[in-house]
C-alpha positions as CSV (number, residue, x, y, z in Angstrom):
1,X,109.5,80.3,14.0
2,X,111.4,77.1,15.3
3,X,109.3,74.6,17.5
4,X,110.3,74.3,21.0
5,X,112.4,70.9,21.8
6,X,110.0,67.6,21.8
7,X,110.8,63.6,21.9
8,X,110.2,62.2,19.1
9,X,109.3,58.0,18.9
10,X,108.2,56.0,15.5
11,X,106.2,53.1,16.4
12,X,106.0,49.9,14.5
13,X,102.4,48.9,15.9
14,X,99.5,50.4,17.3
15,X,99.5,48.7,20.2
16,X,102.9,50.5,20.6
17,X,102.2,53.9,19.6
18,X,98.5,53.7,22.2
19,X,101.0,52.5,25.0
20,X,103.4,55.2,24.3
21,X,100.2,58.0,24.2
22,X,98.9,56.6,27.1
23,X,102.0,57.1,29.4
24,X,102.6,60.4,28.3
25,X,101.5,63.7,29.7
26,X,101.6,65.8,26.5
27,X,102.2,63.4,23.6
28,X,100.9,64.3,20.4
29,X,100.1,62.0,17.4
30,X,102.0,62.8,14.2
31,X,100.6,61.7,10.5
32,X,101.0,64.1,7.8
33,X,101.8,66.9,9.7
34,X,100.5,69.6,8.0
35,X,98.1,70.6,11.0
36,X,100.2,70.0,13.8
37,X,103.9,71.1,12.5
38,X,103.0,74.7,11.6
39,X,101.2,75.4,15.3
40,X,104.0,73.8,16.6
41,X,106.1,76.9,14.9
42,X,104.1,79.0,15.7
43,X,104.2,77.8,19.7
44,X,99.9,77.4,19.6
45,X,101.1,73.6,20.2
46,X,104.0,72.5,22.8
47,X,104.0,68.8,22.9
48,X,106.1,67.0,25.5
49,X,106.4,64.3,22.4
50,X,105.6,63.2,18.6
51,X,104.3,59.9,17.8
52,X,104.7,59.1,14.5
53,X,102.5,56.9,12.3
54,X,104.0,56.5,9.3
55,X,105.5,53.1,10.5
56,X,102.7,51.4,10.8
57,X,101.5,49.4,7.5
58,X,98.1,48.3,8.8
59,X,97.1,51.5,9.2
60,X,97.5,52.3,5.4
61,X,95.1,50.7,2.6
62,X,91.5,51.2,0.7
63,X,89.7,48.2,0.8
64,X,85.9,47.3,0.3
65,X,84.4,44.8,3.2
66,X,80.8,43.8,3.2
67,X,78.8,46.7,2.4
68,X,81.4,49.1,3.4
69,X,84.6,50.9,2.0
70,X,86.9,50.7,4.9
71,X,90.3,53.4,4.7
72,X,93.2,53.1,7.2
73,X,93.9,56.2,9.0
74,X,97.5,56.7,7.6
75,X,95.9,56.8,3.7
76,X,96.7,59.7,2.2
77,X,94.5,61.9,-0.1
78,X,96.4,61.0,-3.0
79,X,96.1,57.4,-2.3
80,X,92.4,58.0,-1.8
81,X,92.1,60.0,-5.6
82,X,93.9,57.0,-7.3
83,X,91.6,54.4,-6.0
84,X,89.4,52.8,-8.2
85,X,87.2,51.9,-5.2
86,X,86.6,55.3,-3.9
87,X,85.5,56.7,-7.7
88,X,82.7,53.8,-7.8
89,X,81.2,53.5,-4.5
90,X,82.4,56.8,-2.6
91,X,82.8,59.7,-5.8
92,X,82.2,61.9,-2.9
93,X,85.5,61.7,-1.0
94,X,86.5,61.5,-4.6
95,X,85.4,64.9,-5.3
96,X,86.9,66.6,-1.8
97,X,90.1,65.1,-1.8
98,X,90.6,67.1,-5.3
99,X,90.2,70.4,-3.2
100,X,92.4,69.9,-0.4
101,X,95.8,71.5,-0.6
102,X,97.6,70.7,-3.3
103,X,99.8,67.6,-5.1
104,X,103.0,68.3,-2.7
105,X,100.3,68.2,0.6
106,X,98.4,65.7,-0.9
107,X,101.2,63.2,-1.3
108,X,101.5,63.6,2.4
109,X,98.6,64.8,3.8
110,X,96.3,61.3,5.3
111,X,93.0,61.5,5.5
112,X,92.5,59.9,9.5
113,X,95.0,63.6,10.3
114,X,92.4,65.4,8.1
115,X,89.5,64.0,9.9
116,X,90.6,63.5,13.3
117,X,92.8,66.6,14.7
118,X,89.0,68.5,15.4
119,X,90.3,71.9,13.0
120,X,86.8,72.9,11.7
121,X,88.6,74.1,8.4
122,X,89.4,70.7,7.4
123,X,87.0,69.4,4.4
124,X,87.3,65.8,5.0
125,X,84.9,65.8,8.3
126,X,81.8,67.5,6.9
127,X,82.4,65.1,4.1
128,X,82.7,62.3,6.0
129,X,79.4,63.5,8.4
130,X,77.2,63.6,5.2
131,X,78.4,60.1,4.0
132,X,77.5,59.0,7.9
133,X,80.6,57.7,8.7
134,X,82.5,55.6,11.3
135,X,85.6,56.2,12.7
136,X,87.1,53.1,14.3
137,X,89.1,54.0,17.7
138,X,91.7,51.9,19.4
139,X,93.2,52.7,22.8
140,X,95.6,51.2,25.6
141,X,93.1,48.5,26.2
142,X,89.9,48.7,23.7
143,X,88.6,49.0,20.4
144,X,85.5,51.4,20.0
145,X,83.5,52.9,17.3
146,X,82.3,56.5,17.0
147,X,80.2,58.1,14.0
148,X,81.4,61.1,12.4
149,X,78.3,63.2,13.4
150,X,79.3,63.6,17.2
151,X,83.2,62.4,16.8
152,X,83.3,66.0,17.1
153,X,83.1,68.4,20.5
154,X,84.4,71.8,19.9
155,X,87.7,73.7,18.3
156,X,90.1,71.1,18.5
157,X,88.4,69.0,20.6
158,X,87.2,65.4,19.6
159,X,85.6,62.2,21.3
160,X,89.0,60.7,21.4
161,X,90.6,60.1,25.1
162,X,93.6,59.4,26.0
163,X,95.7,57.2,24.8
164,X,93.4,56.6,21.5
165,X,94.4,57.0,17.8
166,X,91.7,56.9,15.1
167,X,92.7,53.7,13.4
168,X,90.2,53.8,10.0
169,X,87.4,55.4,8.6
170,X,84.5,53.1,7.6
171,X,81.2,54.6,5.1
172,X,78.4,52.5,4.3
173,X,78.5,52.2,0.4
174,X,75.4,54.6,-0.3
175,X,73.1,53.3,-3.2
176,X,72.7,55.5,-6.4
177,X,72.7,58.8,-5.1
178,X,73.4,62.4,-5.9
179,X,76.8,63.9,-4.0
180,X,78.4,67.8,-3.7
181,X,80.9,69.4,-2.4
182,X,81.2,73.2,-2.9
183,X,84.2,75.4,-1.4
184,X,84.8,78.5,-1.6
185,X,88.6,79.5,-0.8
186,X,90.6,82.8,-1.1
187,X,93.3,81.1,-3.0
188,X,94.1,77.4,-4.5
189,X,95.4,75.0,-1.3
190,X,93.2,77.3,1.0
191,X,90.9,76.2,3.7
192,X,87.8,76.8,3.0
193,X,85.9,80.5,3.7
194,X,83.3,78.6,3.5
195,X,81.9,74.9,3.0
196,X,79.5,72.5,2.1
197,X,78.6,68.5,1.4
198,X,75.7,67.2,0.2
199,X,74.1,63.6,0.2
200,X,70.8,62.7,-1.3
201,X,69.0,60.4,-3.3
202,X,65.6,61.3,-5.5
203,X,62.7,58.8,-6.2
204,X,59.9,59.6,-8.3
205,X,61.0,63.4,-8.4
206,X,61.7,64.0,-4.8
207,X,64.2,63.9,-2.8
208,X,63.7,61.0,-0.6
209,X,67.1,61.1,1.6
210,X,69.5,63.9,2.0
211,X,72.4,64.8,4.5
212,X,73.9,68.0,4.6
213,X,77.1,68.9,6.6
214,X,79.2,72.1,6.4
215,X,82.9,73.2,6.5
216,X,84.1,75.7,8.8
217,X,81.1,77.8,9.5
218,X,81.3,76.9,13.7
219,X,83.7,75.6,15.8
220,X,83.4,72.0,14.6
221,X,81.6,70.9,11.4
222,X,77.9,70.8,11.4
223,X,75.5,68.4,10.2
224,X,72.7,70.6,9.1
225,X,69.9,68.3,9.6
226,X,67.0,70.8,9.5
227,X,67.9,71.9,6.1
228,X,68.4,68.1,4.9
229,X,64.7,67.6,6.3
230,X,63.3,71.1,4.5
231,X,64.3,68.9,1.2
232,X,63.1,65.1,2.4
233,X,59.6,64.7,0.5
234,X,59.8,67.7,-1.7
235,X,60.3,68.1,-4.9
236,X,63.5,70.2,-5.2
237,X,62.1,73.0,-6.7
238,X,63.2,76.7,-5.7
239,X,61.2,77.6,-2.7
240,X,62.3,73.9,-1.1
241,X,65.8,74.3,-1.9
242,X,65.3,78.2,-0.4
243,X,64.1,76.1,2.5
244,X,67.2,74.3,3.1
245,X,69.3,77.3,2.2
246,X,67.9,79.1,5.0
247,X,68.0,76.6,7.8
248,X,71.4,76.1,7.4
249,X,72.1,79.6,7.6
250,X,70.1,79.6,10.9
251,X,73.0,76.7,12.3
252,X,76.3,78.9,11.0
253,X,78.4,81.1,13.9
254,X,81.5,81.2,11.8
255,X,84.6,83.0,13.3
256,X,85.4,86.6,12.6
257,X,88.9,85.6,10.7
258,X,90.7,86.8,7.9
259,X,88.4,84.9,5.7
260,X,86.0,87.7,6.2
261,X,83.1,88.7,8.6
262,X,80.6,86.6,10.5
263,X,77.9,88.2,8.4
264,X,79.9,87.6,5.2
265,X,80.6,83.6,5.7
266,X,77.0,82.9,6.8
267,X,76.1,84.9,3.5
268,X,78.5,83.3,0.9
269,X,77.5,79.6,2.9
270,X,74.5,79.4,2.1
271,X,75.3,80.2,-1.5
272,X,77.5,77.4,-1.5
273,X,75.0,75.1,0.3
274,X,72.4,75.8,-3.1
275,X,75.7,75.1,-4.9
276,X,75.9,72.2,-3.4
277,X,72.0,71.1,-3.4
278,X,71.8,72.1,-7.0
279,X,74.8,69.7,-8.1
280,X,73.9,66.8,-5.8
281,X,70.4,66.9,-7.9
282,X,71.8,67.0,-10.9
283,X,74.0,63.8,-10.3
284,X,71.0,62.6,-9.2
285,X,69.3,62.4,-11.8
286,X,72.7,61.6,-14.1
């Protein structure tokens, strides 16, 4: 299908392209695309008007500032799997960006469209709630920051008012740690059926810190904090991981899609959560 008629404005600043969002009715902010252009054909999205952000330089860049790696909003996933900086300090995002899409999307693809349109298939926010992430916000007339782990609302809806643009992504450098991501997808470039990150960190044969976050098994992604604390202080033996496993089950009211049954994804999710546990231990203790 062809997309219904739209303005369409490129602006050189982000003081220009807030401005612009602000005035607007039914603007809608345009990065890679990849979400927004296919509802658009298929008439799910009508916007009045497409602000594009590929004209702005400062929003582009990797760069490593205090004890944080900070990533402009307009980065895009292949930028973010040639960066030296991402492989040392964040192998995580690392490790996702290689399963979203493929070369073509990832060329395009940025990781602040990824993380901040509020689609609960996209891998890049469970990743990014697991590595406890920031998400700097600027609007007509502030700045403001806003944590990954309650950025986001419900389907397609996000902290962000109006006027705002999600500007960078900032994650605290975590110290020697163990990291997973584990997707299961009906076919390469898919979203995910099911998904799930993991973030931990062992000390004397226990797992002393752990995050766990999942990809579209809800209407947003979902920090599964009870199974991360059914780990903390236990050695991660079978019954503890079994543990985890089943109280992230417990959080999971994934959609009745062509991906499969309710029943299904909560079944093959918590496979991929032990996936998940079972590699992040591993490169623990690597």
């Amino acid at each position: 299908m062809i997309p219904g008629t739209f303005d369409y404005f490129r602006p050189r600043s982000v003081a220009e392209a807030t401005k612009f969002l602000h005035k607007s009715k039914n603007a809608s902010v345009l990065a890679g695309g990849h979400s927004l252009l296919p509802m658009m054909k298929l008439r799910v999205a009508a916007p009045s008007a497409l602000v594009d952000l590929a004209g702005i330089a400062a929003l582009r860049g990797i760069k490593k500032v205090g004890g944080n790696i900070v990533i402009g909003a307009m980065t895009t996933q292949h930028e973010v799997l040639a960066s030296a900086l991402i492989a040392k300090h964040v192998p995580l995002l690392h490790e996702a960006a290689q399963l979203i899409a493929d070369p073509q999307v990832r060329y395009v693809g940025t990781l602040g469209g990824n993380v901040a349109n509020g689609d609960p298939g996209n891998d890049m926010p469970a990743v990014m709630m697991a590595l406890d992430a920031t998400y700097k916000i600027t609007g007509p007339t502030k700045r403001r920051a806003v944590k990954a782990r309650v950025f986001y609302k419900g389907l397609y809806e996000t902290a962000l008012k109006s006027g705002e643009i999600v500007t960078a992504i900032e994650i605290p450098v975590p110290g020697k740690h163990g990291f997973a991501y584990e997707k299961l997808k009906r076919k390469i470039g898919d979203y995910a059926t099911a998904g799930a990150a993991v973030v931990l960190t062992m000390k004397a044969g226990k797992v002393s810190a752990c995050a766990i976050a999942l990809t579209n098994l809800g209407a947003t992604p979902l920090l599964a904090d009870a199974a991360a604390k059914a780990l903390v202080g236990q050695a991660p033996d079978d019954k503890a991981i079994g543990a985890a496993v089943a109280a992230a089950r417990a959080i999971m009211d994934p959609a009745n899609d062509t991906r499969g049954t309710p029943e299904y994804r909560k079944s093959v999710g918590g496979i991929y959560v032990e996936r998940a546990i079972r590699c992040a231990i591993a490169a623990a203790a690597g």
